[in-house]
N, C-alpha and C positions, 0 to 999 in steps of 0.2 A: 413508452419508448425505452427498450434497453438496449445501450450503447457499452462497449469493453472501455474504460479509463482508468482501473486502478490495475498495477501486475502482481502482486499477492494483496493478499488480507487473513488478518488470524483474528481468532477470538482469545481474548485474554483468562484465563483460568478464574473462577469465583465472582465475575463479573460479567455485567453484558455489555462490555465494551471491545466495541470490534474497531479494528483501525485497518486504513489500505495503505501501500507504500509502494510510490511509485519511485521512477527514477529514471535515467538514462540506461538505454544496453550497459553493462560491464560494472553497475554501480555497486551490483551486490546484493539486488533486492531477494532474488531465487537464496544466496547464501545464510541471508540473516535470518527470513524467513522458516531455513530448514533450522537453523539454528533456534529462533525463537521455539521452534514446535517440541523441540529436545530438551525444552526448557518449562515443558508444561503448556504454552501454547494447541489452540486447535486451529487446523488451518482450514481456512475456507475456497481460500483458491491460491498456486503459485502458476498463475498465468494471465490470461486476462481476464478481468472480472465483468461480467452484463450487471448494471444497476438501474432501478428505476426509480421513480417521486410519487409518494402518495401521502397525502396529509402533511405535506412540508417534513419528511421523514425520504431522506435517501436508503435505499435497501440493495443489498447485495445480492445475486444468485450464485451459490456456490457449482462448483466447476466439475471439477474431480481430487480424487486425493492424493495423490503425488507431489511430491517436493523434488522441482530439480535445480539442485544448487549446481549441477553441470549439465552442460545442452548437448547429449548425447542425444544422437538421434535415433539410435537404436533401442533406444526405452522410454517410459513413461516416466521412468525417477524414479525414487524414493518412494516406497508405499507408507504413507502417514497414518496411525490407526486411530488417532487423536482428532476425527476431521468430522468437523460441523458441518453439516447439508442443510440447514433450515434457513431459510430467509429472515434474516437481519437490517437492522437499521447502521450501519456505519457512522460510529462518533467522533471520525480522526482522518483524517489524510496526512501521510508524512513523507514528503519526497526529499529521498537520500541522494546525498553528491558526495563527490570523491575532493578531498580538498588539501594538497599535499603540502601546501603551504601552515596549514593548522599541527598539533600536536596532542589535540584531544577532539573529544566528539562533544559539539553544541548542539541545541534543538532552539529553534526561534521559532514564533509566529510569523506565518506570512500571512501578509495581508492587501488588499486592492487589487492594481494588474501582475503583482507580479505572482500572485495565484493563478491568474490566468495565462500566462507566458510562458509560468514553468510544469504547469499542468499540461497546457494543449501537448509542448515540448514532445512530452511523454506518455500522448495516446493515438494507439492504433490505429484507431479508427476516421482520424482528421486525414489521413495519407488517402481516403477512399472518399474523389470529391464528390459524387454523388451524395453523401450523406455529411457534408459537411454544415449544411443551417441548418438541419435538424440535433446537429453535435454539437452546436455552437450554442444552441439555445438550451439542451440539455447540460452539457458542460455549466454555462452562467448559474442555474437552478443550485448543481450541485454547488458554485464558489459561494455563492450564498447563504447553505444552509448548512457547511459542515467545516468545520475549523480544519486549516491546513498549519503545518507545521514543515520547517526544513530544518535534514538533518545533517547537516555540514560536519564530516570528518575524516582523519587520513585513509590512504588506502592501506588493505592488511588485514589478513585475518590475525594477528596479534589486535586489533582494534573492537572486533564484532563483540566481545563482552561488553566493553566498555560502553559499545551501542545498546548494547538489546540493555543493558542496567537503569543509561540515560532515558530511556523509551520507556520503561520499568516506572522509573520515577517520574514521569512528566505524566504519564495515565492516570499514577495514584493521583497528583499536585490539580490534575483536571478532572477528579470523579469526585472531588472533597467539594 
C-alpha cells in the first residue's frame, strides 16, 4: 500500500540516511528543504511522498526533482540536479512548527499519540475518506517503525541556518 504522508524528504550527503519533514501549509517545509539541497543535500521529493512497509523497513518513492520553496503555479520549481530517484528506507520524520513565542530552533522526540495527532494533522491523504482505514493502519505501521522528531522554531528566513545546522547535528547525535 503506498500512501503520500511525508512533503519533502532529502538524502543526506556521505550517508544513507534519509529523513521526511512534514509540517503544516506556510511552515516552511518546500523552503528548508530547497535550502537543505544548497547545502549539499539530495532531494527526494518536495511534495508529497508515496511510501511503503517491507521487512519492518518504511521506504520512500521518489517524486520528481523540483524544489518549490514558492507555490507558483506557473512552474514546476526549482530544477534540483542533486536528486536521488532510488527507493529508500526513511530513518527520520521531522515535523517543523512555526513557534514565535521561541527565539531559537529546538528538535525534541516525539513520541505516543502525539506522533500520531500531529502527523495525521499533516497528511493528504486522511482528507479522502474513502481511504482512510486503510491510512490509518498504514500511518500506525509507519509511528512504529521510524523515529519522529519536532522541530519547534521562530518564523524567518533569518532562522532556516539555524534549522538545517540543528537537523545537521541531531542526524550525526542519531547515526553514532
Amino acid at each position: 500500500c503506498a500512501l503520500p504522508i511525508l512533503n519533502s524528504l532529502y538524502s543526506n550527503i556521505g550517508t544513507a540516511y534519509r529523513i521526511g519533514i512534514t509540517g503544516p501549509p506556510g511552515a516552511g517545509k518546500s523552503t528548508l528543504t530547497n535550502y537543505m539541497c544548497h547545502h549539499g543535500a539530495k532531494l527526494i521529493t518536495d511534495d508529497v511522498l508515496p511510501t511503503y512497509i517491507t521487512d519492518d523497513k518504511v521506504y520512500c518513492v521518489a517524486s520528481h526533482p523540483y524544489s518549490r520553496p514558492t507555490r507558483d503555479t506557473e512552474t514546476l520549481g526549482e530544477y534540483i540536479s542533486e536528486y536521488d530517484n532510488d527507493t529508500h528506507p526513511i530513518s527520520a520524520i521531522y515535523i517543523l512548527q512555526n513557534d514565535n513565542d521561541t527565539t531559537k530552533t529546538t528538535i525534541t522526540p516525539i513520541k505516543g499519540i502525539e506522533k500520531f495527532t500531529l502527523t495525521r494533522k499533516n497528511s493528504l491523504i486522511y482528507t479522502i475518506k474513502s481511504f482512510r482505514l486503510e491510512h490509518e493502519k498504514h500511518l500506525g505501521k509507519i509511528l512504529s517503525t521510524i523515529p519522529f522528531f519536532k522541530i519547534s522554531r521562530p518564523w524567518g528566513m533569518e532562522y532556516i541556518d539555524e534549522t538545517y545546522q540543528n537537523i545537521q547535528k541531531q542526524i550525526q547525535e542519531h547515526i553514532r
